[in-house]
C-alpha positions as CSV (number, residue, x, y, z in Angstrom):
1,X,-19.3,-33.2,23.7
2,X,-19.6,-29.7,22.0
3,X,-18.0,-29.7,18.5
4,X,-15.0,-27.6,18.2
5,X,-15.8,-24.3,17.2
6,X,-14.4,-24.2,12.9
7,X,-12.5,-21.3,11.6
8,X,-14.4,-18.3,10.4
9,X,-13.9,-18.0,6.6
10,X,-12.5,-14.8,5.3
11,X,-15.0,-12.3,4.2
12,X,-16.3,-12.0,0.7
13,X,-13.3,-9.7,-0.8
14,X,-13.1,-7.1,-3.3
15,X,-9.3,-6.1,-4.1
16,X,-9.2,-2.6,-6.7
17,X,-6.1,-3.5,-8.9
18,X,-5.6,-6.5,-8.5
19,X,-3.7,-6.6,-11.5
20,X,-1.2,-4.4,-9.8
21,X,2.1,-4.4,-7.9
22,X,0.7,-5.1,-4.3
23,X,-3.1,-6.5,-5.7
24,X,-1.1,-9.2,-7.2
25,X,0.8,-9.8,-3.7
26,X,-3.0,-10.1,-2.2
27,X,-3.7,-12.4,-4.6
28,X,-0.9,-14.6,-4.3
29,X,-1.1,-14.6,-0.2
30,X,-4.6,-14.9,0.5
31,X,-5.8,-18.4,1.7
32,X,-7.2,-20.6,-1.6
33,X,-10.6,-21.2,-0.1
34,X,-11.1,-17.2,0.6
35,X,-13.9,-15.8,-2.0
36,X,-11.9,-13.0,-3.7
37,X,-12.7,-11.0,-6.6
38,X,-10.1,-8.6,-8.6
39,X,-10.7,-5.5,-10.3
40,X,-7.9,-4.5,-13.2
41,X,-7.3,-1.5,-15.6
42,X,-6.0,-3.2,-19.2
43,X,-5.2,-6.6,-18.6
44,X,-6.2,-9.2,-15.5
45,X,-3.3,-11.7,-14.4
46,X,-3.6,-15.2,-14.0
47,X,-4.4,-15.7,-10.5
48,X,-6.7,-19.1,-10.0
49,X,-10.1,-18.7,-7.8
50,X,-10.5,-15.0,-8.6
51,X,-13.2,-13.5,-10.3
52,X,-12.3,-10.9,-12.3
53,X,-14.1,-7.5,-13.5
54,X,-12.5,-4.6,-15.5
55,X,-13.3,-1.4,-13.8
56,X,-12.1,2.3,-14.3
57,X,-12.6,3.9,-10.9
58,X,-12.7,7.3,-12.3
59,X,-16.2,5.3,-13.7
60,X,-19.1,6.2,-11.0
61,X,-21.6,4.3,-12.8
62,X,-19.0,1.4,-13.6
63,X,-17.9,1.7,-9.7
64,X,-21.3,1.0,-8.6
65,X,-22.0,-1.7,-11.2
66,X,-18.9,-3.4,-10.6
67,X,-19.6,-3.6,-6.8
68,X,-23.3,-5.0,-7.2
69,X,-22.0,-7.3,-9.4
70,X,-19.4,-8.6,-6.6
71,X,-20.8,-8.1,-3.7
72,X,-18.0,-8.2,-1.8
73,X,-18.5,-7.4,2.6
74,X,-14.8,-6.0,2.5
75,X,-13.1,-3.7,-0.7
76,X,-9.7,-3.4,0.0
77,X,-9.1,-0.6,-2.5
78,X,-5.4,-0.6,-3.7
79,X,-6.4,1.0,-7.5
80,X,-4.4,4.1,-7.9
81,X,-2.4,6.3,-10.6
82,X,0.0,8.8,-10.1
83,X,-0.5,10.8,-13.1
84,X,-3.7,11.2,-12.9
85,X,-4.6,12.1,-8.6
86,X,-7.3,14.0,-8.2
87,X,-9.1,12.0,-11.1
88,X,-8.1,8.5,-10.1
89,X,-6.7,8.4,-6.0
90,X,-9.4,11.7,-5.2
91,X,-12.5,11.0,-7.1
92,X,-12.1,7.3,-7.8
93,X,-11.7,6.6,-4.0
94,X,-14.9,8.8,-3.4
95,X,-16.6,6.6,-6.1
96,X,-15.4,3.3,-5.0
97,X,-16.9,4.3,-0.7
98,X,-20.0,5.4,-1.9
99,X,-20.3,2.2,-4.2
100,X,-19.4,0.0,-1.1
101,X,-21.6,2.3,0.6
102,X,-24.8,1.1,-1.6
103,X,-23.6,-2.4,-1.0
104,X,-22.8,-2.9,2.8
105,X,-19.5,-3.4,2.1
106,X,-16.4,-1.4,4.4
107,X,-13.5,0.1,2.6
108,X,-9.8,-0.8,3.6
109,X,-7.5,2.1,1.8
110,X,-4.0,1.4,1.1
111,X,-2.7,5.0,1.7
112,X,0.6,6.5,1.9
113,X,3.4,8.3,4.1
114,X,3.7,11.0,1.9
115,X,0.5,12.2,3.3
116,X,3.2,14.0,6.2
117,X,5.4,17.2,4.8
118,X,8.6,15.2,6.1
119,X,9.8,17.4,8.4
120,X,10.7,15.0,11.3
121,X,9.8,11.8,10.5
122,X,8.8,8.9,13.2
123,X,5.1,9.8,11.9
124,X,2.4,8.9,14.6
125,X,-1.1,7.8,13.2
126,X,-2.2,11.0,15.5
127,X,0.5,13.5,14.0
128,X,-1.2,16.4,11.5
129,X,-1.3,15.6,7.8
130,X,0.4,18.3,5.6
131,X,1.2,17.0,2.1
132,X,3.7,18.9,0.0
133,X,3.3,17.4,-3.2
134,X,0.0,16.1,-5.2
135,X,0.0,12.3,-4.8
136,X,-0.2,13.2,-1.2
137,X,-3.2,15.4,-1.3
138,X,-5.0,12.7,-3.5
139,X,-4.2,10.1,-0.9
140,X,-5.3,12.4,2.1
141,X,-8.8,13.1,0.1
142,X,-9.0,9.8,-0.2
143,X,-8.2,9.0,3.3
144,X,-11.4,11.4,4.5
145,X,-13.7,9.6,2.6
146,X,-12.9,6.2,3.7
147,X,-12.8,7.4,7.2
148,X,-16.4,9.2,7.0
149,X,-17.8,5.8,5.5
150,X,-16.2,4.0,9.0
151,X,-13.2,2.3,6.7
152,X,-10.1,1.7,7.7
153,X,-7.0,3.6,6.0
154,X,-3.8,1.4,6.4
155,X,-0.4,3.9,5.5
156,X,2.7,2.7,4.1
157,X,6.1,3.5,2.9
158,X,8.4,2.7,0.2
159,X,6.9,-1.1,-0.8
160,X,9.7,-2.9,-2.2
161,X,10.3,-6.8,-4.1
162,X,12.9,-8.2,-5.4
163,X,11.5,-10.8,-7.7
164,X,10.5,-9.6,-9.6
165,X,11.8,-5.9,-8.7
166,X,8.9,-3.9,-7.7
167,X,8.0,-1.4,-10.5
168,X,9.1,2.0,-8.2
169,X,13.1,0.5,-8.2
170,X,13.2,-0.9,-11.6
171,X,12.6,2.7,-13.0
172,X,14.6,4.1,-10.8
173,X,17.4,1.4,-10.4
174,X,17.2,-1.1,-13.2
175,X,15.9,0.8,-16.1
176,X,18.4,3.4,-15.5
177,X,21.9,1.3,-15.3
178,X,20.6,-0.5,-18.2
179,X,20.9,2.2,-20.0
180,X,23.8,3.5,-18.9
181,X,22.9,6.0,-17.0
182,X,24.1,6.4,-13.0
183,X,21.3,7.0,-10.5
184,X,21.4,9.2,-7.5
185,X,20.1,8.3,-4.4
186,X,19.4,10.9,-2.1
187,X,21.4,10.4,2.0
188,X,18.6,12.7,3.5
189,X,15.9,11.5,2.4
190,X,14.0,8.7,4.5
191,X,11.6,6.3,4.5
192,X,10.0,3.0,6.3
193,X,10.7,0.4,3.5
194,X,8.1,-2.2,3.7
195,X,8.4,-5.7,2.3
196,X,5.8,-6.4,0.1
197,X,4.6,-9.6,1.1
198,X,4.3,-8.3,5.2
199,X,2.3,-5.8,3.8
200,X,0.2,-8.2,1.8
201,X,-0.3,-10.7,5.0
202,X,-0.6,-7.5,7.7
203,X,-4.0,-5.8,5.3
204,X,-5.1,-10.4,4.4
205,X,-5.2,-10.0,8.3
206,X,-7.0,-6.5,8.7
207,X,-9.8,-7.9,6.0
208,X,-10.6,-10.4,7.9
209,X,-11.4,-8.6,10.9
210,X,-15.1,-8.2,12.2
211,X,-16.8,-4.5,11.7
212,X,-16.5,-4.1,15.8
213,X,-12.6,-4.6,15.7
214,X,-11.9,-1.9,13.0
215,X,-14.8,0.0,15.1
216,X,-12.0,-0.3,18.0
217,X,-9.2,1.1,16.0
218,X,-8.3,4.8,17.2
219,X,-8.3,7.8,15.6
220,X,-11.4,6.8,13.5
221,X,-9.5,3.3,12.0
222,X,-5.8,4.7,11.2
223,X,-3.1,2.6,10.8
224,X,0.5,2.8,10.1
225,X,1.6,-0.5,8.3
226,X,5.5,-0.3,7.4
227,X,8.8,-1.7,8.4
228,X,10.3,-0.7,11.6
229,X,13.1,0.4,10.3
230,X,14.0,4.7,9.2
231,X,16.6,4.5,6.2
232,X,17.6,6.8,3.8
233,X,17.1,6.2,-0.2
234,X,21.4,5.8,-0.6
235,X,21.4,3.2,2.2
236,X,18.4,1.0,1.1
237,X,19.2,1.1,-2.6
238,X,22.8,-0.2,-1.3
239,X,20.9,-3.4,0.4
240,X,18.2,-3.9,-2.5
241,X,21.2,-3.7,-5.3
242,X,23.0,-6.8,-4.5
243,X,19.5,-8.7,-4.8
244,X,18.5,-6.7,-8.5
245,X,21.9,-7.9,-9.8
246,X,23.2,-4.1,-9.4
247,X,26.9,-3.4,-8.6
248,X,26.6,-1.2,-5.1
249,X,29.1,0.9,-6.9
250,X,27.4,1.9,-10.2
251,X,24.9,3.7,-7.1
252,X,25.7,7.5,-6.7
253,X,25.2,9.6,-3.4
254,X,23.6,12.6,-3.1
255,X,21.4,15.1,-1.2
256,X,17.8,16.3,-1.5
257,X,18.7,19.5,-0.2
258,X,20.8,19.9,-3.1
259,X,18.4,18.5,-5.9
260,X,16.1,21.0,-6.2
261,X,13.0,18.7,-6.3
262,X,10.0,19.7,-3.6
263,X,9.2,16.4,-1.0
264,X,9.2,15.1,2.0
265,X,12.3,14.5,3.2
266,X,11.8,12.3,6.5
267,X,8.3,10.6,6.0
268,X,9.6,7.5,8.3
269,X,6.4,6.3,10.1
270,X,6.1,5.0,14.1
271,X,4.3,1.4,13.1
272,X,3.9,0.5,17.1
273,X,0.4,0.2,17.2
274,X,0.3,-1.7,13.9
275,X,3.1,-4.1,15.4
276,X,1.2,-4.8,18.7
277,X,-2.2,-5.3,17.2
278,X,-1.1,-7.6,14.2
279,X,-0.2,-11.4,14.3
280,X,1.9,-10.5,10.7
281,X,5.8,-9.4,11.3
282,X,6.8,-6.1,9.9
283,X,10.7,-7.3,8.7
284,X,13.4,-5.1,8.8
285,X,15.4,-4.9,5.4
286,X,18.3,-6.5,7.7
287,X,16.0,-9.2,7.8
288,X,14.0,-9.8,4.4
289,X,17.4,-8.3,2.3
290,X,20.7,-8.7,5.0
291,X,22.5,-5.8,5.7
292,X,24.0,-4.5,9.1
């Protein structure tokens, strides 16, 4: 009697701030047996089984040292920093595929939906990339070279927590109303909000996939990775509040039209080929937060 066949353990896995916001979440959700090592920037967290290595992507030589010293078959690169784009997201992706490169190991990119100018929203993974603003050019740099090293480049939009709060709402919700201060929330501005955790298990899941079935993926290995849902800024804030301990009326209304800031306004994302390939659920906020 043939043995049954045993589970394929995950691949040897490299996550790029893991110290970070949704690099924690990774660490947290992978399985305990999975061989995972962490890059972090200041300070590593205490996550058990992990192997950590300080690393400073803008680095080339530090890249490429820290990669032979983990020799990891998949990176799943979610290092990033807004104030710095070209030098961290632009370069320090470019540093990170060609380190991977030297090792045999593929690149998963954690990019974003501001990639799109956010003129209509409902963003196929096919639809033109036209970033309006310079996190979005970084990212869409970034997205070129993983795709020229045969990586994959999962998109998202608007990752949220509640506990903690994810750092993007408690500077623009928590911090602020602590102080005193009302924030506005814009009623034409939309997103997909994405539960961190979903988005943890949904890339887990891509990782583990063999070279072939990324090979399969169209448009070069594209994916859009969000919740289904298209909400504006006012309306989510309104369902995240109640879970942040925020009174829904200290929230203020208003317009991006009328702000005066330059950015997409509608970078909602069609996720149908994400939610037909994946076994993970993309939740609704109705679901993870409540809410009609």
């Amino acid at each position: 009697m043939t043995a049954p066949e045993q589970p394929r353990p995950g691949p040897r896995l490299l996550i790029t701030g893991g110290s970070g916001f949704i690099g924690g979440r990774l660490l947290a959700r992978a399985a305990p047996d999975w061989p995972i090592a962490a890059t972090y920037w200041s300070q590593s967290c205490a996550a058990e089984n992990v192997a950590w290595y300080p690393l400073d992507v803008r680095d080339a030589a530090a890249t490429d040292a820290c990669l032979r010293a983990a020799r990891p078959e998949v990176v799943i690169h979610a290092a990033y920093r807004k104030d710095e784009p070209k030098a961290v997201i632009a370069r320090g992706t470019e540093h990170v595929v060609a380190a991977a490169a030297r090792v045999g190991a593929r690149v998963l990119l954690i990019s974003t939906d501001q990639v799109f100018d956010g003129g209509r929203g409902g963003y196929r993974e096919e639809d033109e990339a036209r970033p309006v603003a310079a996190y979005g050019r970084a990212k869409l740099v970034a997205e070129r070279a993983v795709l020229a090293a045969g990586g994959l480049v999962v998109r998202t939009s608007l990752v949220y927590a509640t506990r903690p709060p994810d750092p993007a709402h408690r500077a623009l919700l928590v911090e602020p109303l602590a102080r005193g201060e009302t924030p506005t929330l814009f009623t034409d501005e939309y997103r997909s909000p994405t539960d961190v955790d979903d988005l943890a298990d949904a890339l887990l899941e891509l990782a583990a996939m063999r070279p072939e079935a990324w090979a399969a993926l169209p448009l070069g290995g594209v994916l859009h990775v969000a919740g289904p849902e298209r909400l504006d800024r006012y309306t989510f804030s309104l369902r995240l509040a109640p879970h942040l301990g925020i009174p829904s009326e200290r929230l203020s209304a208003g317009t991006l039209a009328a702000s005066g800031l330059i950015r997409p306004a509608d970078c909602s994302l069609d996720t149908g080929r994400a939610r037909a390939l994946l076994r993970t659920r993309l939740r609704p906020t109705s679901e993870v937060l409540g809410g009609d």
